[in-house]
VEXGULUM-763678 format. One record per residue: residue number from 1; residue in one letter; y, z, x of N, C-alpha, C in turn. Coordinates in steps of 0.2 Angstrom, whole numbers. Example, Ala and Ser with C-alpha at 12.3 -4.5 7.8 and 13.67 -1.06 7.14 Angstrom:
BEGIN
<atom><num>1</num><residu>a</residu><n_north>-28</n_north><n_up>39</n_up><n_east>66</n_east><ca_north>-22</ca_north><ca_up>39</ca_up><ca_east>62</ca_east><c_north>-16</c_north><c_up>39</c_up><c_east>66</c_east></atom>
<atom><num>2</num><residu>s</residu><n_north>-11</n_north><n_up>35</n_up><n_east>64</n_east><ca_north>-5</ca_north><ca_up>36</ca_up><ca_east>68</ca_east><c_north>0</c_north><c_up>39</c_up><c_east>64</c_east></atom>
REM end
This chain:
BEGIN
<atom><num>1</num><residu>x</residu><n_north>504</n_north><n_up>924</n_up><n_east>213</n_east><ca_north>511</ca_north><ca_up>923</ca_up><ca_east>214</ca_east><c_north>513</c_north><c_up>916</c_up><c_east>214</c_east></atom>
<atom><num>2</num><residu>x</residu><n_north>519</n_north><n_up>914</n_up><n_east>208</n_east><ca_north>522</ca_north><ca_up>908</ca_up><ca_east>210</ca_east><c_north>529</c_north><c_up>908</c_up><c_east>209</c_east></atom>
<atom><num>3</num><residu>x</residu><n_north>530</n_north><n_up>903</n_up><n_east>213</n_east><ca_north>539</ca_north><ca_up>903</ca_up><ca_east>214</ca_east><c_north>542</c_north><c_up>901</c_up><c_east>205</c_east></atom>
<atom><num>4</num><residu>x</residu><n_north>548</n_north><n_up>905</n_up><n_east>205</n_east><ca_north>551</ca_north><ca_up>905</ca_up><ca_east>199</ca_east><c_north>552</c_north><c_up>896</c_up><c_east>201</c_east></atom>
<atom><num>5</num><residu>x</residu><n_north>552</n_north><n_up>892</n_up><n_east>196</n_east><ca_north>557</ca_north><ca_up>886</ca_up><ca_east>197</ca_east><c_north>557</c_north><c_up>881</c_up><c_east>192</c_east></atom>
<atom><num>6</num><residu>x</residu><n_north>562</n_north><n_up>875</n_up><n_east>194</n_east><ca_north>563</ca_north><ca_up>871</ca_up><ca_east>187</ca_east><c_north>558</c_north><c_up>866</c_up><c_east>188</c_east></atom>
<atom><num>7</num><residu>x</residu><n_north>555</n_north><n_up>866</n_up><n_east>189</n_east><ca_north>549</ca_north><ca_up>861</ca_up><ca_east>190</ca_east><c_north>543</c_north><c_up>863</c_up><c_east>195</c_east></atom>
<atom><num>8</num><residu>x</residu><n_north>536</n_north><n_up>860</n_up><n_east>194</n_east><ca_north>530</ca_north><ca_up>862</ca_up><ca_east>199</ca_east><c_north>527</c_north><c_up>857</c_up><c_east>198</c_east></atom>
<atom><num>9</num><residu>x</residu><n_north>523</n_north><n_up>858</n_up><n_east>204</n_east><ca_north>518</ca_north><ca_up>853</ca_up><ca_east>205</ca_east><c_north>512</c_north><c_up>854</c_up><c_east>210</c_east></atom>
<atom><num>10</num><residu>x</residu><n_north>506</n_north><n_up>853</n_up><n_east>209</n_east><ca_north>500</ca_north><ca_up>856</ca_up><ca_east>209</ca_east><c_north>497</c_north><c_up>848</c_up><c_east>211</c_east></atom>
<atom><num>11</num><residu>x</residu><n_north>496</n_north><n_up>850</n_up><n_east>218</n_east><ca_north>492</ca_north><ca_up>845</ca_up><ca_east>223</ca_east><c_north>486</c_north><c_up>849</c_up><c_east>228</c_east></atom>
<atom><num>12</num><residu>x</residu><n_north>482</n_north><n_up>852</n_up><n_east>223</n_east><ca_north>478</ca_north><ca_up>859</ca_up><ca_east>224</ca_east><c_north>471</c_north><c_up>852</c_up><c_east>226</c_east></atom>
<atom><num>13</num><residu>x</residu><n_north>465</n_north><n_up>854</n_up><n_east>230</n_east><ca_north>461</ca_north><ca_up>848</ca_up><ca_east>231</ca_east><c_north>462</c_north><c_up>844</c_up><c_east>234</c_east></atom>
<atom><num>14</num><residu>x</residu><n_north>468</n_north><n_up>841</n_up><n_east>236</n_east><ca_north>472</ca_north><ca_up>834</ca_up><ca_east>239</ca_east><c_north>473</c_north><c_up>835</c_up><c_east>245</c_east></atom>
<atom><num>15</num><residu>x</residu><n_north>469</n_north><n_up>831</n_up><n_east>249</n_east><ca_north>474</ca_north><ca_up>828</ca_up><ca_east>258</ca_east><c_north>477</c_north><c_up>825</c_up><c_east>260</c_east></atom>
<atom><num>16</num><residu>x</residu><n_north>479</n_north><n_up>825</n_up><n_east>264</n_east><ca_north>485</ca_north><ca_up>821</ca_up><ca_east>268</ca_east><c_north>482</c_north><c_up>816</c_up><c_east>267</c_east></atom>
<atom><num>17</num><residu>x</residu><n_north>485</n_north><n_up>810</n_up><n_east>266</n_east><ca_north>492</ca_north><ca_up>813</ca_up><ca_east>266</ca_east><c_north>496</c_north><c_up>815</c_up><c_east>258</c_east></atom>
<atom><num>18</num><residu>x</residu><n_north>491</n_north><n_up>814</n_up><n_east>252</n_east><ca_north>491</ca_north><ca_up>813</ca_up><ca_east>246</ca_east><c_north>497</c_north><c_up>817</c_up><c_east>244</c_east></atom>
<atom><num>19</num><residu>x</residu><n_north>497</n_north><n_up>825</n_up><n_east>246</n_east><ca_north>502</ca_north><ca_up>829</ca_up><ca_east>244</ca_east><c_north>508</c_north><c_up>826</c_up><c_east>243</c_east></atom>
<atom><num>20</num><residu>x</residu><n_north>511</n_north><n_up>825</n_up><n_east>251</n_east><ca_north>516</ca_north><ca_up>820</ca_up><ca_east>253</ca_east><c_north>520</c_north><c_up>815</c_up><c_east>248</c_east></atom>
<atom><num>21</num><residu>x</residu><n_north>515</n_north><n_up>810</n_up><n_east>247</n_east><ca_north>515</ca_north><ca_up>805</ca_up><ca_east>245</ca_east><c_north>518</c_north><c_up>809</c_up><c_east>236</c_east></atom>
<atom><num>22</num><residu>x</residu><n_north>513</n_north><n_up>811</n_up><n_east>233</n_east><ca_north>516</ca_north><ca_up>813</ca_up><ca_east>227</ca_east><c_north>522</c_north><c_up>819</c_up><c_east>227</c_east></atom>
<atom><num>23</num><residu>x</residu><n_north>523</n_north><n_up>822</n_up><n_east>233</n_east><ca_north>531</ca_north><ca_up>824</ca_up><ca_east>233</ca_east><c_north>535</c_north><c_up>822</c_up><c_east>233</c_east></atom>
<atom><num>24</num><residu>x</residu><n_north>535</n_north><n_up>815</n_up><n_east>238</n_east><ca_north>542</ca_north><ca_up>810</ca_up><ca_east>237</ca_east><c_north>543</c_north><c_up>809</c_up><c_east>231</c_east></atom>
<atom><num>25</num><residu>x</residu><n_north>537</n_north><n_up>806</n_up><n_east>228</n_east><ca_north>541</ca_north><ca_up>803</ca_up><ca_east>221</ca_east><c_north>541</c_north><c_up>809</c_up><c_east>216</c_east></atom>
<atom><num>26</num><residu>x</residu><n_north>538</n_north><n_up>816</n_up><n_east>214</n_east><ca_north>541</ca_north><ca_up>818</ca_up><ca_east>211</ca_east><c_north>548</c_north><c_up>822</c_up><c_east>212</c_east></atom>
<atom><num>27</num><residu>x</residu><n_north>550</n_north><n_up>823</n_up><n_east>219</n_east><ca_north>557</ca_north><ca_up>823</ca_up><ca_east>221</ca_east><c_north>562</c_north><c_up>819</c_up><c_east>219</c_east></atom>
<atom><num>28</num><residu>x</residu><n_north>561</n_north><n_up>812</n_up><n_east>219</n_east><ca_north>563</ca_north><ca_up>807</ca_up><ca_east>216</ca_east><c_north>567</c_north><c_up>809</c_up><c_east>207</c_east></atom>
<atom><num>29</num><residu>x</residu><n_north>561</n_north><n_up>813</n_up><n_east>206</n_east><ca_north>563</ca_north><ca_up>814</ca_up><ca_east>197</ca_east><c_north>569</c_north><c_up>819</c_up><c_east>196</c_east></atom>
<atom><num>30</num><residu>x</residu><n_north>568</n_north><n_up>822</n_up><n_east>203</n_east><ca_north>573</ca_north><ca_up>830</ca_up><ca_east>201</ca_east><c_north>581</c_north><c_up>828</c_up><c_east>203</c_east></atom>
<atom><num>31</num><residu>x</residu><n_north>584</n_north><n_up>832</n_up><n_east>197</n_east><ca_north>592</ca_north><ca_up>831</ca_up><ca_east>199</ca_east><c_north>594</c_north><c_up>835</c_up><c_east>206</c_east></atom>
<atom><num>32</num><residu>x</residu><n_north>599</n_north><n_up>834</n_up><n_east>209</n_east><ca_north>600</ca_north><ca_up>839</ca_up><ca_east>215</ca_east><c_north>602</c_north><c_up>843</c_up><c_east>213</c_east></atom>
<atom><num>33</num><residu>x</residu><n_north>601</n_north><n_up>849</n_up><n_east>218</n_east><ca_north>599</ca_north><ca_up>856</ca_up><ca_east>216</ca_east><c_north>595</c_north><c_up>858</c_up><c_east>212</c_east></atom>
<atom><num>34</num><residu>x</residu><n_north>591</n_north><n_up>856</n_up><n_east>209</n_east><ca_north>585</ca_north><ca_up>856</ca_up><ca_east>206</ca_east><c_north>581</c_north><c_up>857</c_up><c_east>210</c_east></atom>
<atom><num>35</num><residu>x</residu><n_north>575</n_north><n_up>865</n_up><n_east>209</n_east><ca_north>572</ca_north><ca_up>869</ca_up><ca_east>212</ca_east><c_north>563</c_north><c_up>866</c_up><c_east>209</c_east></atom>
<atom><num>36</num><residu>x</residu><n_north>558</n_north><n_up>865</n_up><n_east>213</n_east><ca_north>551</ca_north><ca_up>863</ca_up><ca_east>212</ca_east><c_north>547</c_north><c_up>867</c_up><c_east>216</c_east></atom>
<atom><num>37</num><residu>x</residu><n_north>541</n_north><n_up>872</n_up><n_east>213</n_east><ca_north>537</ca_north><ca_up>874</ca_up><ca_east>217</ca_east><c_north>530</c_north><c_up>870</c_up><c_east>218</c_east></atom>
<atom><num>38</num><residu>x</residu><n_north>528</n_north><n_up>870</n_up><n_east>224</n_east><ca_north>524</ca_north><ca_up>865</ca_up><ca_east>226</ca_east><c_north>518</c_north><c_up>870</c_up><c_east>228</c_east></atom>
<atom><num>39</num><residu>x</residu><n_north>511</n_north><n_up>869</n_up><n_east>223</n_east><ca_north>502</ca_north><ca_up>872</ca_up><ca_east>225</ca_east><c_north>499</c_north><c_up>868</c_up><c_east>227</c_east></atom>
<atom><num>40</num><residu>x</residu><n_north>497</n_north><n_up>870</n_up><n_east>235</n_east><ca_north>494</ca_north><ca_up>863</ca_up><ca_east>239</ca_east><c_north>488</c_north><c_up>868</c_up><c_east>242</c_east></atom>
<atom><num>41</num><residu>x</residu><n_north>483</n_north><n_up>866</n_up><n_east>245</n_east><ca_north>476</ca_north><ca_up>869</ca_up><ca_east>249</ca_east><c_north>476</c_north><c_up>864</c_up><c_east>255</c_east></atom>
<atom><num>42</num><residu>x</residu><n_north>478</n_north><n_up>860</n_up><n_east>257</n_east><ca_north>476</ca_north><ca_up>857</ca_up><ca_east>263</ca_east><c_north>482</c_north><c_up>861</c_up><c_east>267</c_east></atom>
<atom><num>43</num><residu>x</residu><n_north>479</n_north><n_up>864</n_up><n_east>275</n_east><ca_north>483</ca_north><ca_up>865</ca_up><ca_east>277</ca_east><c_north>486</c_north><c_up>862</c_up><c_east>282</c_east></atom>
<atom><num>44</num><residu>x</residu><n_north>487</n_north><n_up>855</n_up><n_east>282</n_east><ca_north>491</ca_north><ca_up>853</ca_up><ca_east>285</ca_east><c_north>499</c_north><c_up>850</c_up><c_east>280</c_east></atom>
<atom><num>45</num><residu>x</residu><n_north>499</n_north><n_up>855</n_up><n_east>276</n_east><ca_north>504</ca_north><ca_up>854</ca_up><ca_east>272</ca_east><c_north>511</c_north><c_up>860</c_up><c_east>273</c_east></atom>
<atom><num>46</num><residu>x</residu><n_north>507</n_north><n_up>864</n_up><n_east>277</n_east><ca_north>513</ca_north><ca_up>869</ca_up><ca_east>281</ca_east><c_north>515</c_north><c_up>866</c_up><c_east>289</c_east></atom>
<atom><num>47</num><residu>x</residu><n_north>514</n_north><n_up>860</n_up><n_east>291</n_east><ca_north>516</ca_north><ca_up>856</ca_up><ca_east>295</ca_east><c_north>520</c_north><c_up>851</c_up><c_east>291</c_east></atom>
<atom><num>48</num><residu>x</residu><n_north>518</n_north><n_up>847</n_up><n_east>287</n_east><ca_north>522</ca_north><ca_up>840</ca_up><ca_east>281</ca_east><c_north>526</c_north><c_up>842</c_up><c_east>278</c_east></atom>
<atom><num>49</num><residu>x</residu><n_north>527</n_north><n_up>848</n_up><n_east>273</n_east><ca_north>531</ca_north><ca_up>848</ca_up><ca_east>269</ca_east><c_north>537</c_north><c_up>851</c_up><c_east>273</c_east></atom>
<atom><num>50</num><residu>x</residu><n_north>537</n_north><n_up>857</n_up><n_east>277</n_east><ca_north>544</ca_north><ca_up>858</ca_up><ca_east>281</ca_east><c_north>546</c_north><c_up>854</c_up><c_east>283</c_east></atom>
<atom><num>51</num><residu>x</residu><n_north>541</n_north><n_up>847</n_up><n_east>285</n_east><ca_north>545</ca_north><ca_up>840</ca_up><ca_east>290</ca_east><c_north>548</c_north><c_up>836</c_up><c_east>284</c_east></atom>
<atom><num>52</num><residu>x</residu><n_north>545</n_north><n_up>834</n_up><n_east>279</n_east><ca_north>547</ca_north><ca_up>831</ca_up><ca_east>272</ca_east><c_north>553</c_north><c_up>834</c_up><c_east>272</c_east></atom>
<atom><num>53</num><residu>x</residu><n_north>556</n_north><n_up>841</n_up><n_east>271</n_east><ca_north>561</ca_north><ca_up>844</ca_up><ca_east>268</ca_east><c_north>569</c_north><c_up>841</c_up><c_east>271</c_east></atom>
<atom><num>54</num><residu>x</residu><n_north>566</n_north><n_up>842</n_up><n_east>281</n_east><ca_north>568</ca_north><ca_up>844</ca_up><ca_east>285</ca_east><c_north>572</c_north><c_up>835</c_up><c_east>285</c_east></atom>
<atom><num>55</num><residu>x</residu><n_north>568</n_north><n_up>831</n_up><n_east>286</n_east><ca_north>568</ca_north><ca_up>825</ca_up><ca_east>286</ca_east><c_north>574</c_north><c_up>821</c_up><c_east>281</c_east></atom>
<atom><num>56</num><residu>x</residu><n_north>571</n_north><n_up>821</n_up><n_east>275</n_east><ca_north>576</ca_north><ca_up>821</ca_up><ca_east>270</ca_east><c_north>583</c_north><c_up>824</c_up><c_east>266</c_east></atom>
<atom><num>57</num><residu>x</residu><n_north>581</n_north><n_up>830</n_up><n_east>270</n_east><ca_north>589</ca_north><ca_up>835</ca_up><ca_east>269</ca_east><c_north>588</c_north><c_up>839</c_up><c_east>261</c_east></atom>
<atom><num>58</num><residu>x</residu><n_north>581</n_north><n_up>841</n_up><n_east>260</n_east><ca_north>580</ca_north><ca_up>847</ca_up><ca_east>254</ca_east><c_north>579</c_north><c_up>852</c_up><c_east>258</c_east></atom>
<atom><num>59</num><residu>x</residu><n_north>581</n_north><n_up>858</n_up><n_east>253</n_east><ca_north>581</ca_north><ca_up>863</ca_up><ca_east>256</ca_east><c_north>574</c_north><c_up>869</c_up><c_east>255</c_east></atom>
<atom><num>60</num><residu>x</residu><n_north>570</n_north><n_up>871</n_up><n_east>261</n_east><ca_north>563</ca_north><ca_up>873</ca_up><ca_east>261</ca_east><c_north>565</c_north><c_up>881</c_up><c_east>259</c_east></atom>
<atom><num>61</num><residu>x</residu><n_north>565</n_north><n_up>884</n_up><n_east>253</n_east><ca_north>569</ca_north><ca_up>890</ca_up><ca_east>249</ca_east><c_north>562</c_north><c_up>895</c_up><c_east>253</c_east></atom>
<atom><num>62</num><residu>x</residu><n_north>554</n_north><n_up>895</n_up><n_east>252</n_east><ca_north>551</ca_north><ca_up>898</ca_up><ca_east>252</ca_east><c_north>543</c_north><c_up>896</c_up><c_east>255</c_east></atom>
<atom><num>63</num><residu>x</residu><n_north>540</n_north><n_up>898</n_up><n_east>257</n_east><ca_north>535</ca_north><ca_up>900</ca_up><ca_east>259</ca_east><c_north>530</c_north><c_up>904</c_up><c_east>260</c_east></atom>
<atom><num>64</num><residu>x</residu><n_north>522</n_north><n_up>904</n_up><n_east>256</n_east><ca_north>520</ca_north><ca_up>909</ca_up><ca_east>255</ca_east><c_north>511</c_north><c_up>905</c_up><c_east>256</c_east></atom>
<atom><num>65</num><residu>x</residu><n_north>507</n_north><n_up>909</n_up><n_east>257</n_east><ca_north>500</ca_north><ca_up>908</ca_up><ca_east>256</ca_east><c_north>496</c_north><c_up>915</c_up><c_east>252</c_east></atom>
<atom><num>66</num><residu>x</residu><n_north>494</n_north><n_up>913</n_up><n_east>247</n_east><ca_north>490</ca_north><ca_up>917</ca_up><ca_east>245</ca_east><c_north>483</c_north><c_up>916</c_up><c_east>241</c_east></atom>
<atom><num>67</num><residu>x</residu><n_north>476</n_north><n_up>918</n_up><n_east>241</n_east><ca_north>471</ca_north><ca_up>917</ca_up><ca_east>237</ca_east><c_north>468</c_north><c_up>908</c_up><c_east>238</c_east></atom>
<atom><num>68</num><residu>x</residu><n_north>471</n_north><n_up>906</n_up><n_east>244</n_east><ca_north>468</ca_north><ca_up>900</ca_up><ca_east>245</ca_east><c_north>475</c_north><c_up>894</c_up><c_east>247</c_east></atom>
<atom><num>69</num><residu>x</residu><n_north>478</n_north><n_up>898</n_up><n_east>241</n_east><ca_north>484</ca_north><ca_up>892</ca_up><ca_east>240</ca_east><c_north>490</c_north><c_up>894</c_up><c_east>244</c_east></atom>
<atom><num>70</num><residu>x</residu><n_north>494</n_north><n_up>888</n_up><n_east>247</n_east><ca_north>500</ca_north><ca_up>886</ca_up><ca_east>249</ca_east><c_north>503</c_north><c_up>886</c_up><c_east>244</c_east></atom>
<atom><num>71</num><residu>x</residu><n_north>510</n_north><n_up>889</n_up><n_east>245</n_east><ca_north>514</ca_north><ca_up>889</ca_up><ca_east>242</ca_east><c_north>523</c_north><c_up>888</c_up><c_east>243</c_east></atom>
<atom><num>72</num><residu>x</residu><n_north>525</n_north><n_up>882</n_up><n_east>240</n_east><ca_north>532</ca_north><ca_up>880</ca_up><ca_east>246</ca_east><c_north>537</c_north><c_up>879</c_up><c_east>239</c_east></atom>
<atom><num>73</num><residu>x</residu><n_north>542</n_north><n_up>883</n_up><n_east>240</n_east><ca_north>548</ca_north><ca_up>882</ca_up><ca_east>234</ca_east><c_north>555</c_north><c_up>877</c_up><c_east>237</c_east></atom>
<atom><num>74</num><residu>x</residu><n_north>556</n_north><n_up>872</n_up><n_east>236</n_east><ca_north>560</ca_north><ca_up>868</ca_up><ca_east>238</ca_east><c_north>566</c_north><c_up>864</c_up><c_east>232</c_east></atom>
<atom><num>75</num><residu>x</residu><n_north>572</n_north><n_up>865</n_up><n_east>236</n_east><ca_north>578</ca_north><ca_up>864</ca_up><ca_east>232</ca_east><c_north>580</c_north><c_up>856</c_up><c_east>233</c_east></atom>
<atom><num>76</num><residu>x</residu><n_north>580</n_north><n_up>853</n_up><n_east>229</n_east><ca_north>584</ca_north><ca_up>845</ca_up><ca_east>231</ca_east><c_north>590</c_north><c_up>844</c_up><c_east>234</c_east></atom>
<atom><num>77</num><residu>x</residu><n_north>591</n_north><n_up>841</n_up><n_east>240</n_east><ca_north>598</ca_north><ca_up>839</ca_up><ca_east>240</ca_east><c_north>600</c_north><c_up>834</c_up><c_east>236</c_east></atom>
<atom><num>78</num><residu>x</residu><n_north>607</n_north><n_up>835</n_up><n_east>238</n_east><ca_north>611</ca_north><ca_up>830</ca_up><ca_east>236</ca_east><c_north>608</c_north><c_up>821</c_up><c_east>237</c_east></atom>
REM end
């Protein structure tokens, strides 16, 4: 399963803080309101990326773990 969305990004193999770090700047890329699913395997990315979202003021739409992979669908703010 992956989130319906206008952009993804696959940070599958990567650890902290890598995820992270290539979320800011591909978030960077999306216009506001623009929706990005995000495929991570470290689990300490169900820790980061809510605090990223929460942090910054995008919206954490979804969250799911399935067949190894994390899965987070998040909306950009304004």
């Amino acid at each position: 399963m992956r989130f319906d969305a206008d952009h993804e990004l696959d940070v599958t193999g990567l650890y902290c803080p890598e995820p992270v770090m290539l979320l800011h700047g591909r978030v960077r890329d999306l216009a506001a309101g623009e929706t990005l699913c995000v495929i991570a395997t470290d689990p300490t990315t169900l820790r980061d990326i809510p605090r990223f979202c929460s942090f910054l003021g995008h919206d954490l739409l979804q969250q799911a773990e399935e067949g190894g992979e994390i899965l987070f669908l998040l909306r950009r703010g304004a």
